[in-house]
C-alpha positions in Angstrom: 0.0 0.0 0.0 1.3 3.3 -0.7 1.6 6.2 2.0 -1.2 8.3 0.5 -3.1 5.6 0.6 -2.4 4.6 4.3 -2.6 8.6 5.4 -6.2 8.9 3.3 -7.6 5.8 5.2 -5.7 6.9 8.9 -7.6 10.2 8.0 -11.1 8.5 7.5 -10.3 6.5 10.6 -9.5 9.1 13.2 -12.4 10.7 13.4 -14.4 7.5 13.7 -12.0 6.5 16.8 -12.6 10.3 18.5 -16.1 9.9 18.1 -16.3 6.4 19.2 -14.1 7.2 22.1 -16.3 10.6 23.1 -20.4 8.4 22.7 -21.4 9.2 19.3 -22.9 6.3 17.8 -22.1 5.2 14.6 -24.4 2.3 13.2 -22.2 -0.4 10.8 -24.4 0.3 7.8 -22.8 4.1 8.2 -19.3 2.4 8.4 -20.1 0.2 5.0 -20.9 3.2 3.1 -18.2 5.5 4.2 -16.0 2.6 3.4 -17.5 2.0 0.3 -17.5 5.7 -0.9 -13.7 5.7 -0.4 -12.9 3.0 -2.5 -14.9 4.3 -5.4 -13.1 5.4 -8.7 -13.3 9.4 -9.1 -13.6 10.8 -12.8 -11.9 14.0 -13.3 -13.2 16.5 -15.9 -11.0 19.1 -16.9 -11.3 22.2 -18.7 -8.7 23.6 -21.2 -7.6 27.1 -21.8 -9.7 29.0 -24.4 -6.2 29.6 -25.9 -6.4 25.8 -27.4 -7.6 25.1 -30.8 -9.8 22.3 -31.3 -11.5 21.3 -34.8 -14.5 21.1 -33.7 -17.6 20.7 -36.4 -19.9 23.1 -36.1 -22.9 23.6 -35.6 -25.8 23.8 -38.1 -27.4 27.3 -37.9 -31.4 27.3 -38.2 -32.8 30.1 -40.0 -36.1 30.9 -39.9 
């Protein structure tokens, strides 16, 4: 496992141990979908400069 990886899940943890530790109740279904929501893939869209050319078609203009 890499160290991002170990400092992302420590930093999901700790909270759950502090809140644990202080009487806030945390049911296991809550758990399973925190879990769950951290190993899910993340899709990054990115927007590029307005300074980049793309050949884009265009569009067909409707005239009326």
């Amino acid at each position: 496992m890499s160290i991002k990886h170990r400092l992302r899940t420590l930093l999901i943890c700790l909270p759950l141990l502090f809140g644990s530790l202080g009487g806030m109740p945390m049911r296991p279904e809550e758990i399973e979908e925190l879990m769950h929501a951290m190993n899910e893939q993340k899709i990054v869209v990115t927007v590029e400069d307005e300074g980049d050319n793309y050949n884009l078609p265009k569009l067909p203009s409707l005239d009326f």
